[in-house]
C-alpha positions as MATLAB code, in Angstrom:
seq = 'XXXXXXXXXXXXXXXXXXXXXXXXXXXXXXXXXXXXXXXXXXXXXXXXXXXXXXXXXXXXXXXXXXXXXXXXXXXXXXXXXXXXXXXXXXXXXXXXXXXXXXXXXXXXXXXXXXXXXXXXXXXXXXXXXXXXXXXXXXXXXXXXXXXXXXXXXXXXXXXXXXXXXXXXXXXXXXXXXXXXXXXXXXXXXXXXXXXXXXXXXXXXXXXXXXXXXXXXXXXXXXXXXXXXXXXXXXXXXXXXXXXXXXXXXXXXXXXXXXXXXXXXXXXXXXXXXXXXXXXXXXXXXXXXXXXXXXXXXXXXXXXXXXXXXXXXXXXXXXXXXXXXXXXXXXXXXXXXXXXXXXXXXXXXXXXXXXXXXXXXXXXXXXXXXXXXXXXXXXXXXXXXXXXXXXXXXXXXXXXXXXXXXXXXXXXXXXXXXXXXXXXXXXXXXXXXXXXXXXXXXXXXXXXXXXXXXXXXXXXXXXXXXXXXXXXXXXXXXXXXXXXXXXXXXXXXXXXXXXXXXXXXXXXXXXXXXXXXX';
ca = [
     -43.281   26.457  -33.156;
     -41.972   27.547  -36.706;
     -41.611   31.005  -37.286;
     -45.128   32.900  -37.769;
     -45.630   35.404  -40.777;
     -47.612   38.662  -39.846;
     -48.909   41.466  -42.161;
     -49.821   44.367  -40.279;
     -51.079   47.258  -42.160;
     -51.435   50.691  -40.654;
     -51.095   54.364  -41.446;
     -49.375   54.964  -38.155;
     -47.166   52.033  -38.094;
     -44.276   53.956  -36.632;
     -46.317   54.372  -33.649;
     -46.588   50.595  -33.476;
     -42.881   49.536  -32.999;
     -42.845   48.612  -29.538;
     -45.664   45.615  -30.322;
     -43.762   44.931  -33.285;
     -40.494   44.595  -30.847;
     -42.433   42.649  -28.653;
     -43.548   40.441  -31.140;
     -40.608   39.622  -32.798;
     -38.810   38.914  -29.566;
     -41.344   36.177  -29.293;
     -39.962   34.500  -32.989;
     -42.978   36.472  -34.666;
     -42.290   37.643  -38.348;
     -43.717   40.793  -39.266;
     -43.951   42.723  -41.916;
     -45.154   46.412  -41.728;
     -46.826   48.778  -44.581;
     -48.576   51.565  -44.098;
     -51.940   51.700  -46.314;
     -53.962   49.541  -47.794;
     -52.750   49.400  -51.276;
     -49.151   48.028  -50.339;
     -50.600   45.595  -48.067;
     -52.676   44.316  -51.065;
     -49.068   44.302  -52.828;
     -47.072   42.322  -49.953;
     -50.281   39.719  -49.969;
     -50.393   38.696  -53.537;
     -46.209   38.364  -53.294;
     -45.374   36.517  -50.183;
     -47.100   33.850  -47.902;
     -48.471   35.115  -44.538;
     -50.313   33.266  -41.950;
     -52.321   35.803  -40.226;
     -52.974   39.731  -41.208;
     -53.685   42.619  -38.796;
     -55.601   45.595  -40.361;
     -56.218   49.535  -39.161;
     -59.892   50.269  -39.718;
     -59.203   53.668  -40.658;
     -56.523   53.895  -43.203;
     -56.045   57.074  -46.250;
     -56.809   55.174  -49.630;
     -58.780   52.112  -49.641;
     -60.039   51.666  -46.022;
     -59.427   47.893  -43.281;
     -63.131   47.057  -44.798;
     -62.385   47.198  -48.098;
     -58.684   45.890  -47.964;
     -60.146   42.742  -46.031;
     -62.346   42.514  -48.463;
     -59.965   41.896  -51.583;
     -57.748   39.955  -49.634;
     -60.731   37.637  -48.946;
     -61.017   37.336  -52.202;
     -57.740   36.150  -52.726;
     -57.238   33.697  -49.723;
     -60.973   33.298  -48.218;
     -59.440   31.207  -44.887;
     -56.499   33.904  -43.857;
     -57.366   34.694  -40.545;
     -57.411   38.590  -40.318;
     -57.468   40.955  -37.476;
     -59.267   44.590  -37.696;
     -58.025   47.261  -35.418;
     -59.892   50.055  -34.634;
     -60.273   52.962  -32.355;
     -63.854   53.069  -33.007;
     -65.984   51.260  -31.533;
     -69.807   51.786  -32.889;
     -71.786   48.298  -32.852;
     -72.194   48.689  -36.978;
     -68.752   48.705  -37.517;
     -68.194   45.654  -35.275;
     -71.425   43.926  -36.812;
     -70.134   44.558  -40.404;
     -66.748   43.078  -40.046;
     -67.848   40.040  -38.408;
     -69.879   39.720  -41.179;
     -66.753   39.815  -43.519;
     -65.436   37.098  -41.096;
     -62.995   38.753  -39.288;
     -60.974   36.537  -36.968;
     -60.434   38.822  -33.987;
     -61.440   42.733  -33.202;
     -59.481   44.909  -30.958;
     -59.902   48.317  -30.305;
     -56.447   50.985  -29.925;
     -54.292   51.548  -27.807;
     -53.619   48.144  -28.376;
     -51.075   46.870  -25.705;
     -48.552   44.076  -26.838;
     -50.312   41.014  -24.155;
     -53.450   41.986  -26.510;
     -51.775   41.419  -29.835;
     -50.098   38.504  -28.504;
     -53.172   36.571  -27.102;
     -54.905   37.737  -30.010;
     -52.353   35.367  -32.351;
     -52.725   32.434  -29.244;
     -56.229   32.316  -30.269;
     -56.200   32.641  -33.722;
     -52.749   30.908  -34.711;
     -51.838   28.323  -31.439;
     -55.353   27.642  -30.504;
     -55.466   24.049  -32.049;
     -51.910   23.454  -31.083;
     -52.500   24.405  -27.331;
     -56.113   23.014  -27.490;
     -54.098   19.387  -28.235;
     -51.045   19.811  -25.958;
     -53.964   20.321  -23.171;
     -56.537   17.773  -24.161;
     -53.714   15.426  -24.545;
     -52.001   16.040  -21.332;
     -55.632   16.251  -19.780;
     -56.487   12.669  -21.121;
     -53.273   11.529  -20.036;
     -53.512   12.169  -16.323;
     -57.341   10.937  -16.862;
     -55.930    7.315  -18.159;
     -55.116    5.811  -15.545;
     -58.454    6.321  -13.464;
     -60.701    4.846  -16.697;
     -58.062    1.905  -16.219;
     -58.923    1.249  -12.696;
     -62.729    1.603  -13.943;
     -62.417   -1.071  -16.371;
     -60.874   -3.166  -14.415;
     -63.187   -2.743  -11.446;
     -66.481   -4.047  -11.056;
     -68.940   -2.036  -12.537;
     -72.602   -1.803  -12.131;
     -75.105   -1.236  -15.554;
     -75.649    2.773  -14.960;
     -71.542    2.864  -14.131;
     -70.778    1.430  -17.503;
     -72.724    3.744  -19.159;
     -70.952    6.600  -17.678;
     -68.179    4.899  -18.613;
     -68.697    4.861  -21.931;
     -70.433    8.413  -21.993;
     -66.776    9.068  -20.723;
     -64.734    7.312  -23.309;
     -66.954    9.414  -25.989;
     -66.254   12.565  -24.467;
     -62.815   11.999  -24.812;
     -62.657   10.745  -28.310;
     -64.703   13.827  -29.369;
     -62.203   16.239  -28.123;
     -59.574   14.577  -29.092;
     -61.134   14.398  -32.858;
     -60.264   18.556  -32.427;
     -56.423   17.964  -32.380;
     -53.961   16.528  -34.164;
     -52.871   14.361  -31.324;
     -52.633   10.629  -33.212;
     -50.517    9.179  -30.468;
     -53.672   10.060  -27.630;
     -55.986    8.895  -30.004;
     -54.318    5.767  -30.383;
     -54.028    5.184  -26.657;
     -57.307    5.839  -26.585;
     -58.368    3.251  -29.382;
     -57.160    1.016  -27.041;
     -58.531    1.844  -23.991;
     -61.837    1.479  -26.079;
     -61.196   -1.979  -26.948;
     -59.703   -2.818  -23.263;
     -63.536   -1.572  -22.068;
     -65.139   -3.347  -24.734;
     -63.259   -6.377  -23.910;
     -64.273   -6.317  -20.190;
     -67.805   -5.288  -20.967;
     -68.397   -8.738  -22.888;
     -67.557  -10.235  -19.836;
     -69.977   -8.525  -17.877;
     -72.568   -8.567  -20.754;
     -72.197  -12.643  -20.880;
     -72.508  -12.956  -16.794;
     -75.635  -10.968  -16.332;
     -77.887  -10.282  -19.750;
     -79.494  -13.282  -19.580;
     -81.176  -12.455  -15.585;
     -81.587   -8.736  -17.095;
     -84.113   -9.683  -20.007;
     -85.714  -12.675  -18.105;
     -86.528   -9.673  -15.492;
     -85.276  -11.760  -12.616;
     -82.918   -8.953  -11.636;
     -84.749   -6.469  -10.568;
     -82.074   -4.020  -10.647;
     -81.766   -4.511  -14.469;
     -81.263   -1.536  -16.764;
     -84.433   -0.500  -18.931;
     -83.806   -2.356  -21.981;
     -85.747   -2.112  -25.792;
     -88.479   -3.444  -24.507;
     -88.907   -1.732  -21.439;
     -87.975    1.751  -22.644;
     -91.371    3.315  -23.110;
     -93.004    1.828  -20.433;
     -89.865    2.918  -18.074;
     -88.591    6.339  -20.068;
     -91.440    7.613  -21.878;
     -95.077    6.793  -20.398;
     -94.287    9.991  -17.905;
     -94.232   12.441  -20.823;
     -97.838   11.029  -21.929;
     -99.811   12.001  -19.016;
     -99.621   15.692  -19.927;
    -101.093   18.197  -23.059;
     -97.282   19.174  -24.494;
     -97.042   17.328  -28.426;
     -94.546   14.934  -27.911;
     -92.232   13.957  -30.701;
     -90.821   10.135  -30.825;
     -87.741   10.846  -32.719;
     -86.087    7.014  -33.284;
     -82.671    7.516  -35.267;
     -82.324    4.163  -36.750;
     -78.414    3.170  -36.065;
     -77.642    5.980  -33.940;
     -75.148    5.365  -31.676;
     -74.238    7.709  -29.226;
     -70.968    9.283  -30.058;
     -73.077   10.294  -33.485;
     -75.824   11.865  -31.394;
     -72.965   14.044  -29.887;
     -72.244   15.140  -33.011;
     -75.391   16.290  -34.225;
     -76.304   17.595  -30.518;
     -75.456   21.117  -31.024;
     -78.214   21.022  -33.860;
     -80.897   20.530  -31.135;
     -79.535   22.633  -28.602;
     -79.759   25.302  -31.184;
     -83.256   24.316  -31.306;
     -84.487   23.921  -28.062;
     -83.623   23.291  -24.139;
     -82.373   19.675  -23.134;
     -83.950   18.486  -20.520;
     -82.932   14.975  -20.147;
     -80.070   12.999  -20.936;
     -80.350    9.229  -20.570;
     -79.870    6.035  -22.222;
     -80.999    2.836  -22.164;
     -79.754   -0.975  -22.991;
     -80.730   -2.394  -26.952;
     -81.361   -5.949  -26.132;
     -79.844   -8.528  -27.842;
     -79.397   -9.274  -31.064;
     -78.840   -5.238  -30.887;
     -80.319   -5.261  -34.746;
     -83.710   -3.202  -35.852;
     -85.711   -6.583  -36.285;
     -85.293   -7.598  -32.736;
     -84.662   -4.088  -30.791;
     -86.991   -2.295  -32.651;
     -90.342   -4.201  -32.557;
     -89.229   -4.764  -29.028;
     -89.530   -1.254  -28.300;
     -92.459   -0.338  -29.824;
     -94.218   -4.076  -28.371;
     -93.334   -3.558  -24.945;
     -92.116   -7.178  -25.570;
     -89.210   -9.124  -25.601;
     -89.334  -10.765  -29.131;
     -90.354  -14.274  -27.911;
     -93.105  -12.868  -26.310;
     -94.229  -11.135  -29.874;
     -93.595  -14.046  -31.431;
     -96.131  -16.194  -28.785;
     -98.577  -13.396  -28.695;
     -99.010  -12.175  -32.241;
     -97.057  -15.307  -34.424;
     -98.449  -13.857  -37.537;
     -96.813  -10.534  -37.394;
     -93.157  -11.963  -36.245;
     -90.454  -13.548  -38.945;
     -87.378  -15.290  -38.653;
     -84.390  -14.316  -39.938;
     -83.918  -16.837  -42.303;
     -87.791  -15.705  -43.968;
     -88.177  -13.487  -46.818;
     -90.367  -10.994  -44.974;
     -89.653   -7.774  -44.556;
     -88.856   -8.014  -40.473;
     -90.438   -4.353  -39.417;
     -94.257   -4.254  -40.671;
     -96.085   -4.091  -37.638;
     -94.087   -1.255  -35.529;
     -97.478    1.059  -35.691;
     -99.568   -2.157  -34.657;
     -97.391   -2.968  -31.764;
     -97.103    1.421  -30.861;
    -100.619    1.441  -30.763;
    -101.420   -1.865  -28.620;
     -98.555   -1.020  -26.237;
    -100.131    2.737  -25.543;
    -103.778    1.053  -25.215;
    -101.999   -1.045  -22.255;
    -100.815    2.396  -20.969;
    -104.684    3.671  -20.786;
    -102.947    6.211  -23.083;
    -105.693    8.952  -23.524;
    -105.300   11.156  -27.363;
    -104.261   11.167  -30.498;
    -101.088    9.036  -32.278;
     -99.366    8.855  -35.133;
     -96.815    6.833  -36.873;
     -94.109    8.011  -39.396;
     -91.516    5.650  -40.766;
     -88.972    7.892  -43.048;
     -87.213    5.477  -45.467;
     -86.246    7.997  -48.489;
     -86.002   11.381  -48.675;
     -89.264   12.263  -50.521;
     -91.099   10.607  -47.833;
     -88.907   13.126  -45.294;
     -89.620   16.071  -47.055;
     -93.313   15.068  -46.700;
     -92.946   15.167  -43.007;
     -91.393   18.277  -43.655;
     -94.770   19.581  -44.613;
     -96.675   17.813  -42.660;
     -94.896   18.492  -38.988;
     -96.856   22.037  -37.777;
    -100.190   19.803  -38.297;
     -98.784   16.946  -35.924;
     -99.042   19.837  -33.609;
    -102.715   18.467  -33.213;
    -100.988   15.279  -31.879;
    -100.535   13.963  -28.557;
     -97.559   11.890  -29.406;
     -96.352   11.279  -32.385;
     -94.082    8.785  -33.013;
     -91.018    8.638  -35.873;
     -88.437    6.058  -37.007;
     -85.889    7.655  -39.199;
     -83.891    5.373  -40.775;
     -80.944    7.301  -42.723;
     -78.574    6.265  -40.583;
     -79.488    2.527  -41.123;
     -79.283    2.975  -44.544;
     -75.889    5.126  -44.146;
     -74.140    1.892  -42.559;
     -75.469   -0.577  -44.880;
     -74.651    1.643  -47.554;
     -71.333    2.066  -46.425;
     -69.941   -1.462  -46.326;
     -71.524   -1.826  -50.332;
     -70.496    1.398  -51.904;
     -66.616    1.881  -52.230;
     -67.265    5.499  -52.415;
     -68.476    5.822  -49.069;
     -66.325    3.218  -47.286;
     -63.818    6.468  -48.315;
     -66.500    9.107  -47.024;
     -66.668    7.084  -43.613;
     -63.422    5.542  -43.657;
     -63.384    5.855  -39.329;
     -65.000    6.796  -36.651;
     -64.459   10.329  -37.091;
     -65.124   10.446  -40.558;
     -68.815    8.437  -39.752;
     -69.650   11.195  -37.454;
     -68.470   13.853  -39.906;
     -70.570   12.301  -42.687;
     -73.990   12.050  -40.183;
     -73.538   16.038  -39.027;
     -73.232   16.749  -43.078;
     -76.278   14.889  -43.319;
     -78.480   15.680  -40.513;
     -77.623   19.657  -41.019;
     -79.520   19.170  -44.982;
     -81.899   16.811  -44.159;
     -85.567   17.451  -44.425;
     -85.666   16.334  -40.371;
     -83.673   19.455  -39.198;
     -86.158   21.218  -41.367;
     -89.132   20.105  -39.505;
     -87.465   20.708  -36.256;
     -86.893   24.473  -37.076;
     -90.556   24.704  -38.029;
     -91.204   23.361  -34.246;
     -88.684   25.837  -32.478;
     -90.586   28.220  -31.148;
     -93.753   25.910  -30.305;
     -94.871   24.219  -26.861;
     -93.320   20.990  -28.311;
     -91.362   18.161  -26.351;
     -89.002   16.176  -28.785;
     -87.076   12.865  -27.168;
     -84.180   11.501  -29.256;
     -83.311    8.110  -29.279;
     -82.429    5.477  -31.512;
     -82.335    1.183  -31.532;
     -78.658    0.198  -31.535;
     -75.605    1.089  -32.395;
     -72.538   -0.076  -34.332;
     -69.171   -1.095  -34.382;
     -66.505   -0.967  -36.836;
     -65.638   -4.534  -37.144;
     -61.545   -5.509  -37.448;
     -61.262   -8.992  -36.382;
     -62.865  -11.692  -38.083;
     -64.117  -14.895  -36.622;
     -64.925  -18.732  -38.274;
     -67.986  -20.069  -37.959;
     -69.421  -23.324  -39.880;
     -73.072  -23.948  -40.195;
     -75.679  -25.093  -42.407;
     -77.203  -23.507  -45.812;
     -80.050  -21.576  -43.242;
     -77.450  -20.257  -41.009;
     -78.362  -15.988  -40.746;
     -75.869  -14.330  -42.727;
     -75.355  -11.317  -40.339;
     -71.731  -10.230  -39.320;
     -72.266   -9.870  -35.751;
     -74.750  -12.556  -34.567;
     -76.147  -15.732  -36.068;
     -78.900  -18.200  -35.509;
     -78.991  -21.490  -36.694;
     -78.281  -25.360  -36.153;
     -75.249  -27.147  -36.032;
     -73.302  -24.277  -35.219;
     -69.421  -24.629  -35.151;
     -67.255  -21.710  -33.647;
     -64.904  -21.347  -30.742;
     -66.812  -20.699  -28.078;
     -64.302  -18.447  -26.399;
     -65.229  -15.748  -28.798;
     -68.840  -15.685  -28.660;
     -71.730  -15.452  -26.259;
     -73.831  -18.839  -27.077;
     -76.978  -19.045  -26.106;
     -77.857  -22.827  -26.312;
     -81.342  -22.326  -25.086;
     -83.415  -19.060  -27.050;
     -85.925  -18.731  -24.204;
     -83.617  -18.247  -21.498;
     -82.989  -15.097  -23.519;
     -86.287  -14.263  -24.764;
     -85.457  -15.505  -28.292;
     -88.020  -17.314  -30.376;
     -85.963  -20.433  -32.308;
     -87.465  -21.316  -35.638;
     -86.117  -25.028  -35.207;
     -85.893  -27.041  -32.359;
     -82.019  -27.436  -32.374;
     -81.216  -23.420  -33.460;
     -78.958  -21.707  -31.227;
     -77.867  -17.996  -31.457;
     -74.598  -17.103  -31.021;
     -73.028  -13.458  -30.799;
     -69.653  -11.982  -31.727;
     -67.500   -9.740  -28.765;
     -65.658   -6.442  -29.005;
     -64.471   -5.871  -32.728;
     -65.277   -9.242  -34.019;
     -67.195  -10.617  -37.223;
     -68.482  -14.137  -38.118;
     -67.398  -15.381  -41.518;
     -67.823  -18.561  -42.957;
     -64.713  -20.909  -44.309;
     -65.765  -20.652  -48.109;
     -63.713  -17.755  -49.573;
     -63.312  -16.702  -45.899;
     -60.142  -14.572  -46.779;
     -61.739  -12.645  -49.492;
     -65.044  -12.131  -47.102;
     -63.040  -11.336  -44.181;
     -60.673   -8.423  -46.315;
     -64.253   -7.424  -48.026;
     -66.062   -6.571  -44.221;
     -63.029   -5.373  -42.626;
     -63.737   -2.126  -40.931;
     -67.026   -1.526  -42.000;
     -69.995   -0.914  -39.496;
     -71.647   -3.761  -38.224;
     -74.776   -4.529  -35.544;
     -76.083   -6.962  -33.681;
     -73.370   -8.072  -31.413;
     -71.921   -7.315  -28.175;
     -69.980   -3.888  -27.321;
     -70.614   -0.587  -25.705;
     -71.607    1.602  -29.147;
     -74.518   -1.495  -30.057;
     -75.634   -1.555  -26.856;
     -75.602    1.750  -25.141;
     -77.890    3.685  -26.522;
     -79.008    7.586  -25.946;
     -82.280    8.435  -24.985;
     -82.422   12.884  -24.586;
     -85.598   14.502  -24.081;
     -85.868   18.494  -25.524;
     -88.356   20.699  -24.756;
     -89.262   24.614  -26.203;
     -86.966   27.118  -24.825;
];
């Protein structure tokens, strides 16, 4: 640890040797002055990294004295010391953001894990996390390697998450590395199990399949319907789970969590397919045999996601749903602060159903605009941006207006996404789909060692739009280019945030259910 610099100002400082002793037997610095005015002095002169203050000082008093030297350095973490202990005082210097409070005598052990909080806490926090995730390693390995059952990869990668989120609070690269890997090791495995059993999951002839898009309300949300408590549909377009973590605290702020679940986006894991499946109750060949008008290929014009009220609304006649729905689709922020507005008379509302689709537009957004490919340049810095976001959007507005109602609110989203890193050939005609992470087409040509082919739509629920059209999707970190300019596409996609293809953050997806406190 290199040497620590402590002001400590106090009119009785003499009194105070022995915990400066103590302290500097431990490789502490300290300098000592005696009223506010010198410490003021000492501040502006030298470079300290953490400042203990006497409430009650002749002069200028603690207050006051942590008040200029906010003004000087506003994130110097200061302590106020104090033999008195009336709740105003307290209240008043938290509110000049104070970074500890201790009341005299003050015994050395209190001084010193005073500076352990304030001065080694991210240091210790990473040596433990680290060391923690370390002995932890090994057992994910044997996971991953093991056979795994739907509900165990899920805690799996619920697992994996948890990790990566502490480990975003250190400075640890070398555990976050090892980590990295682990992610793609799982990722890697979970192809393999995705390409040996999705195809008997969303043909429903295993009946111990996972509840996938098109099963979700009928399996996760037709229980909440049968009561009088407003429910709130919240889809997050593109919200994958490690991103809902983020934002979590938000909610719980908010209300009590009641619920936390998830559920599987079917493939391809992108809004046109996932999304209409949800809301149909229908696996997108059987939208596309039951209601042909409102269904469009890829390689159409149409806008893909027209119908999701239509579909909402047929799918909750089929429940005998009994009450009043509504449908809001947020694409821009006008339209969010409109729900803003609107959301205390959606109290009159049985269920009430809303996509949000910022974080849709966040990703896309992303891989076009150079200035946020910096913004979200990783994982971590994708979450950051979506917490930033969520905590000034008009949607955590409307959620503090429904705080202290009888409300229910379930979270979910479509799919996920990946940030892509390894890019994949693949030749096929001028109607080939131009996503990153799946495509549909004729005359496909790839190496079929990457990719999960399906050679026959139905057998995966698929609609084709020619006779001969396969689909094909891309494993772990992978993304389909095509050989024109392929090095130029391939350096111009390179880890961005892609959908549609096979891996735990596309696929996995939350599902939490709130209620009022």
């Amino acid at each position: 640890m290199s040497e620590i610099n402590i002001l400590w100002a106090d009119d009785e400082i003499d009194l105070l040797k022995p915990q400066i002793m103590f302290l500097e037997q431990k490789g502490y610095s300290v300098t000592p002055v005696t009223n506010g005015i010198d410490a003021l002095e000492k501040f502006q002169a030298h470079q300290y990294d953490i400042v203990f203050l006497d409430e009650s000082m002749p002069g200028i008093s603690g207050l006051e004295t942590l008040s200029r030297i906010k003004l000087i350095s506003q994130d110097i973490p200061v302590v106020l010391i104090t033999k008195n202990e009336e709740e105003y005082l307290m209240e008043e210097a938290i509110g000049s953001q104070i970074s500890d409070y201790l009341i005299k005598p003050v015994k050395p052990q209190q001084i010193l894990l005073s500076l352990k909080k304030i001065i080694d806490n991210k240091r210790l926090i990473s040596e433990k996390t680290g060391n923690t995730y370390r002995q932890e390693f090994q057992k994910i390995m044997m996971q991953i390697n093991n056979e795994m059952t739907h509900q165990e990869w899920a805690d799996l990668y619920r697992q994996l998450i948890f990790w990566e989120l502490q480990l975003d609070l250190t400075d640890n690269q070398e555990m976050q590395e090892i980590l990295d890997m682990q992610k793609s090791d799982a990722n890697r495995e979970f192809f393999k199990y995705i390409k040996k059993n999705y195809l008997q999951w969303v043909s429903a002839q295993d009946k111990d399949a996972p509840t996938l898009s098109n099963t979700l309300l009928r399996n996760k949300v037709k229980e909440y319907l049968n009561d009088d408590i407003p429910t709130f549909f919240l889809l997050i377009d593109n919200l994958r789970y490690d991103q809902y973590k983020s934002i979590e605290p938000f909610f719980n702020e908010l209300f009590k969590k009641v619920k936390e679940d998830h559920f599987y986006s079917i493939l391809p894991a992108t809004t046109q397919y996932s999304r209409n499946a949800i809301f149909s109750g229908l696996t997108p060949l059987e939208i596309y045999q039951k209601h042909a008008d409102k269904w469009f290929f890829d390689d159409e014009e149409e806008s893909k996601n027209l119908h999701e009220q239509f579909f909402l609304e047929e799918q909750l006649k089929n429940f005998r749903f009994q009450g009043k729905m509504s449908f809001t689709k947020v694409t821009t922020n006008k339209i969010g602060k409109e729900l803003e507005d609107d959301i205390l008379n959606l109290m009159n509302t049985k269920f009430n159903a809303i996509v949000y689709n910022f974080v849709d537009m966040l990703s896309h957004a992303r891989t076009e605009m150079e200035v946020l490919k910096e913004l979200a340049s990783d994982e971590a810095a994708y979450r950051s941006l979506t917490v930033s976001w969520f905590d000034h959007s008009p949607l955590f507005n409307a959620l503090q207006k429904l705080k202290d109602k009888k409300v229910r609110i379930i979270v979910t989203a479509d799919h996920g996404t990946i940030r892509v890193k390894t890019p994949l050939k693949v030749i096929g005609d001028k109607n080939t789909t131009t996503n990153l992470r799946y495509k549909t087409g004729k005359s496909l040509n790839y190496n079929f060692k990457e990719i999960f082919e399906v050679k026959k739509p139905a057998e995966a629920m698929l609609p084709q739009s020619n006779i001969s059209s396969v689909y094909i999707f891309a494993k772990e970190d992978c993304y389909l280019c095509y050989p024109n300019n392929y090095n130029y596409y391939a350096n111009y996609y390179k880890n961005t945030f892609q959908h549609g293809g096979i891996s735990m953050e596309e696929m996995i997806v939350p599902f939490i259910v709130f209620e009022n406190k």
